[in-house]
ZADO-1210 file (C-alpha; in nm, 4 decimals, padded with zeros to 6 digits):
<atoms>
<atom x="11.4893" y="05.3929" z="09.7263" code="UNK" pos="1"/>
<atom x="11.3635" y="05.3924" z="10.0622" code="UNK" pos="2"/>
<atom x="11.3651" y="05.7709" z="10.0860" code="UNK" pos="3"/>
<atom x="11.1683" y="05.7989" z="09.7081" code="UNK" pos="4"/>
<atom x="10.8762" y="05.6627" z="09.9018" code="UNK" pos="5"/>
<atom x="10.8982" y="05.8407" z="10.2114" code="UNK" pos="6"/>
<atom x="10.8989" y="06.1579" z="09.9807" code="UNK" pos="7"/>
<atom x="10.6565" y="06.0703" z="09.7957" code="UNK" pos="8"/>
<atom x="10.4358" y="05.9809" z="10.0639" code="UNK" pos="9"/>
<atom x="10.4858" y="06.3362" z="10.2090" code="UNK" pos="10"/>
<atom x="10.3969" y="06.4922" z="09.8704" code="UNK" pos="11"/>
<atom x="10.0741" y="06.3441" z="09.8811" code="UNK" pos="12"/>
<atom x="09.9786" y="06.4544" z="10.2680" code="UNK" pos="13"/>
<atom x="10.1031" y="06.7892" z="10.1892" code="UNK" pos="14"/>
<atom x="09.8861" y="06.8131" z="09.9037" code="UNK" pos="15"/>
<atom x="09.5992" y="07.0374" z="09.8897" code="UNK" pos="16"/>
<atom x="09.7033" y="07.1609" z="10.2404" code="UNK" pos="17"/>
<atom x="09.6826" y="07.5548" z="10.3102" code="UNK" pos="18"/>
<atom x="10.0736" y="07.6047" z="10.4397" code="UNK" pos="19"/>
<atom x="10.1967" y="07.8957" z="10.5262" code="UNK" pos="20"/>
<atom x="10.0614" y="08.2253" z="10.4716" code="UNK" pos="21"/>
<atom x="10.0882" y="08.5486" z="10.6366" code="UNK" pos="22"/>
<atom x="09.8472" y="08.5249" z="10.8689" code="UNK" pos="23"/>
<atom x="10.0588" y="08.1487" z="10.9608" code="UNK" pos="24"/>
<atom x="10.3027" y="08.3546" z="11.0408" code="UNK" pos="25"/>
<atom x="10.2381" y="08.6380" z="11.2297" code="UNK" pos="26"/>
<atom x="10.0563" y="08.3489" z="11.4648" code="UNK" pos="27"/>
<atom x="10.4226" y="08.1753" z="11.4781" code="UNK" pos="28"/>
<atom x="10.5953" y="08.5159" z="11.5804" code="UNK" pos="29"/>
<atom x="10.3220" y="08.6177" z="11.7887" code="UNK" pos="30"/>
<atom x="10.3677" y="08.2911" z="11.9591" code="UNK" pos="31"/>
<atom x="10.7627" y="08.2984" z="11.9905" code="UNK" pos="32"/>
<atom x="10.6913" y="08.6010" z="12.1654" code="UNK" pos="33"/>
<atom x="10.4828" y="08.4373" z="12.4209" code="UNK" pos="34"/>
<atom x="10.7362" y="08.2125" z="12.4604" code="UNK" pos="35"/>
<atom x="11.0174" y="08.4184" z="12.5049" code="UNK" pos="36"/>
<atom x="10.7801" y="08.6479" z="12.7756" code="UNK" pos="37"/>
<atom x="10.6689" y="08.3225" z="12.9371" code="UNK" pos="38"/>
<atom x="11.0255" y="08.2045" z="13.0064" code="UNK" pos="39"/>
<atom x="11.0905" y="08.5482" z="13.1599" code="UNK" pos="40"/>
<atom x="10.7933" y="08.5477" z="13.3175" code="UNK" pos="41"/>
<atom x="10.6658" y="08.1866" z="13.3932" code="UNK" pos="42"/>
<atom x="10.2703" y="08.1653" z="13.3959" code="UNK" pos="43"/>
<atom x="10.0515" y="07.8736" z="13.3565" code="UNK" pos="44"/>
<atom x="09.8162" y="08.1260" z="13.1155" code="UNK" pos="45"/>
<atom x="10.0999" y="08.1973" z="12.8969" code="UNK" pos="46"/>
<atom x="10.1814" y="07.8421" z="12.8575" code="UNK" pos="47"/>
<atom x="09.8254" y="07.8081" z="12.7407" code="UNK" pos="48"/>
<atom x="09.7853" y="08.0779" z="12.5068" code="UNK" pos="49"/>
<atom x="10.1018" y="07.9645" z="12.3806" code="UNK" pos="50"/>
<atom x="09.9750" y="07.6167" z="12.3353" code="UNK" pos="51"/>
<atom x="09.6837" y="07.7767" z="12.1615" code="UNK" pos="52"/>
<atom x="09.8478" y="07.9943" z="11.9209" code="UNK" pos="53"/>
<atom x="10.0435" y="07.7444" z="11.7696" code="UNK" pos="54"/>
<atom x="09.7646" y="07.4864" z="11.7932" code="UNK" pos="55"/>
<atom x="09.5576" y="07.7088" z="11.5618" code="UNK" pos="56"/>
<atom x="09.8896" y="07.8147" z="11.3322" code="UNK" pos="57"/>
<atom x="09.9455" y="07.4304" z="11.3177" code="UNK" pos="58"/>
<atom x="09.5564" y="07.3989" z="11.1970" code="UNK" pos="59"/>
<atom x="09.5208" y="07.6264" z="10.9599" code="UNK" pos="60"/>
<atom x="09.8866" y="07.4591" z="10.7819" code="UNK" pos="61"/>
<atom x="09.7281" y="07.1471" z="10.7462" code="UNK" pos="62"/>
<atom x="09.3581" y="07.2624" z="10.6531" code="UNK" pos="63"/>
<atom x="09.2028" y="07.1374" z="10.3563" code="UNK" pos="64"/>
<atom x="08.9352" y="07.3825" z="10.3671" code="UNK" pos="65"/>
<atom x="09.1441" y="07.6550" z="10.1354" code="UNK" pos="66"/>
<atom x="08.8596" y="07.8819" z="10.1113" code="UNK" pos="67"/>
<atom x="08.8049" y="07.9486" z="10.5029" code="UNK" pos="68"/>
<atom x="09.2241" y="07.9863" z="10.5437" code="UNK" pos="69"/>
<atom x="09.1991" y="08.2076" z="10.2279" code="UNK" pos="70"/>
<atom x="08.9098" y="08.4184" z="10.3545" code="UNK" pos="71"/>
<atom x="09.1026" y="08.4615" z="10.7176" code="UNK" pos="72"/>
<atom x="09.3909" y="08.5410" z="10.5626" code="UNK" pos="73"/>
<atom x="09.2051" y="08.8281" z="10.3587" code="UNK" pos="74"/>
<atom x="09.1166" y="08.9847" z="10.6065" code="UNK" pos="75"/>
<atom x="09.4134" y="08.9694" z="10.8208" code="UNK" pos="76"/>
<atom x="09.6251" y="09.1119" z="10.5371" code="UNK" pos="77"/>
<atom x="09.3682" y="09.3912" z="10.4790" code="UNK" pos="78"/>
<atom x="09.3294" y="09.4896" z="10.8317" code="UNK" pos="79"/>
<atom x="09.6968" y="09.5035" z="10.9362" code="UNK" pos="80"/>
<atom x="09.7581" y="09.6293" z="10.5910" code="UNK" pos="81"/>
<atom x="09.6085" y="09.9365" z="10.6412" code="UNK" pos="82"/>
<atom x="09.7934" y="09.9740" z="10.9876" code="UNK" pos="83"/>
<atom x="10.1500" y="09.8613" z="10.8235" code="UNK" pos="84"/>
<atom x="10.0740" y="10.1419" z="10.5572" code="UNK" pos="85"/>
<atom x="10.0440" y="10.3808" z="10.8006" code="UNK" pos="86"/>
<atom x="10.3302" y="10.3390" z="11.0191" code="UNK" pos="87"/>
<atom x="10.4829" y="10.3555" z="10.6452" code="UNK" pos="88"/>
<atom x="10.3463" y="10.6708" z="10.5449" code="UNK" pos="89"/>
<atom x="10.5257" y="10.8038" z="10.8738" code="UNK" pos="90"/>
<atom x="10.8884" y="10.6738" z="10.8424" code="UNK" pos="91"/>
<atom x="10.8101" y="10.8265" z="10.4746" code="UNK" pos="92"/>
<atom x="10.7000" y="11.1659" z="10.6002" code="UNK" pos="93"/>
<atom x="10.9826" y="11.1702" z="10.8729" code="UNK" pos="94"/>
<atom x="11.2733" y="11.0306" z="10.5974" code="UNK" pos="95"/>
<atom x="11.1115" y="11.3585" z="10.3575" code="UNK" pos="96"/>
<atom x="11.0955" y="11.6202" z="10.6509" code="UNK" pos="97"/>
<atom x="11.3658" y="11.8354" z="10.4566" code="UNK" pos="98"/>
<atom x="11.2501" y="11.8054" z="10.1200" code="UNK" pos="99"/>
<atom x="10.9009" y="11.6747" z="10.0833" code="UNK" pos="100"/>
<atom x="10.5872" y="11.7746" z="10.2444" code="UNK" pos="101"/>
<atom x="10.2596" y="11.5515" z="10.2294" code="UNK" pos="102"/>
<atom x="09.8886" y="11.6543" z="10.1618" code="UNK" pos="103"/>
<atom x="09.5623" y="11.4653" z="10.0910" code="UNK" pos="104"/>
<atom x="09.3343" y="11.5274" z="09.7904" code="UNK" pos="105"/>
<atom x="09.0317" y="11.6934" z="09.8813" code="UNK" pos="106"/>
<atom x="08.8771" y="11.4121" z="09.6542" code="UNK" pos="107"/>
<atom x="08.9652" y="11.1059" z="09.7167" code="UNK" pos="108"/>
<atom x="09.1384" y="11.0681" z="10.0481" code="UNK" pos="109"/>
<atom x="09.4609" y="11.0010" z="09.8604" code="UNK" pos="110"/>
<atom x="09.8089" y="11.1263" z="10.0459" code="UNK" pos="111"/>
<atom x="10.0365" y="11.3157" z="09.7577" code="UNK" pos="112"/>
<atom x="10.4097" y="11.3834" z="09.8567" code="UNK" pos="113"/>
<atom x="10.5129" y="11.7401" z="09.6691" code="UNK" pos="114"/>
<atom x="10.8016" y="11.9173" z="09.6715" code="UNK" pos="115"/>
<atom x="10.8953" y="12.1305" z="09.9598" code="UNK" pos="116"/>
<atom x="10.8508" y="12.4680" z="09.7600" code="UNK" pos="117"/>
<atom x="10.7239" y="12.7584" z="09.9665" code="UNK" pos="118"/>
<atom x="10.3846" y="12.9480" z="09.7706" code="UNK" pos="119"/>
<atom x="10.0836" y="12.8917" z="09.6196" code="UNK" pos="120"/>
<atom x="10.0629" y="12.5699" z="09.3821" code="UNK" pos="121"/>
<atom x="09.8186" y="12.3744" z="09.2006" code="UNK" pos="122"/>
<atom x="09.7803" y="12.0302" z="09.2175" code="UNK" pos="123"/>
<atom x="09.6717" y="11.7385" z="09.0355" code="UNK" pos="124"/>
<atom x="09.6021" y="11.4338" z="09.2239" code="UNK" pos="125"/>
<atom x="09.7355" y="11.1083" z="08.9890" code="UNK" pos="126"/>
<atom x="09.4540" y="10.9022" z="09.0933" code="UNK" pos="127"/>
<atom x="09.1338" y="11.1098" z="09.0836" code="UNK" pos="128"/>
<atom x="09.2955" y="11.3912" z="08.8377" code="UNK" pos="129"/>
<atom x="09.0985" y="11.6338" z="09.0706" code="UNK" pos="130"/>
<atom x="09.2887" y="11.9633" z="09.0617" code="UNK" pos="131"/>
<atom x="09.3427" y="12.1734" z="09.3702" code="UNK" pos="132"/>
<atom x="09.5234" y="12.4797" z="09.4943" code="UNK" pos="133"/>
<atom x="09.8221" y="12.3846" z="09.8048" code="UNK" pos="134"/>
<atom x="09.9982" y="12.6647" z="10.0261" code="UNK" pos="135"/>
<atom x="10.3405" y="12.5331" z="10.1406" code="UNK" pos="136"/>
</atoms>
């Protein structure tokens, strides 16, 4: 019985809380990672920055304010987005080396992955449906 309260009692502090998101826990990792370089390395600043990190992961947990901890975590997850695509696009391009060979659209920026055929082709982007001549 004793524990249906306790529960309960939880369920209503964790209510309306932000949690965890991604930007939560990148700060989490990046602050294991202190923590694992300050016990190699012992430095009063690490300890601090450590403190900090997780001070500021524990924060935005237990915010109310959803909107601000939504808006942050926008723009983390667009900004290391972009960088997390990229460092995709190059395992891609190095998995494909053999077969595949990568291009942008003249149009819109957008990276196509064609076949590894040698000549002259033309090409129709699939997100602009701008058509364009390639030389592999």
């Amino acid at each position: 019985m004793r524990f249906g309260r306790f529960r309960q009692a939880m369920y209503r502090f964790f209510s309306g809380r932000n949690g965890v998101d991604q930007l939560c826990s990148a700060l989490m990792w990046l602050g294991l990672t202190i923590s694992v370089v300050e016990l190699l390395f012992p430095s009063v600043w690490l300890r601090l920055t450590f403190t900090a990190v997780f001070g500021y992961a524990a924060f935005r947990m237990l915010s109310r304010n959803l909107q601000a901890r939504q808006r942050e975590n926008f723009r983390f997850v667009r900004f290391f987005g972009r960088i997390g695509k990229w460092f995709l696009l190059q395992k891609n391009k190095w998995r494909d080396r053999k077969t595949h060979v990568y291009r942008k659209c003249n149009n819109c920026k957008n990276t196509l992955r064609l076949p590894k055929i040698t000549g002259q082709h033309r090409v129709c982007c699939p997100c602009c449906q701008n058509r364009f001549e390639v030389k592999l």
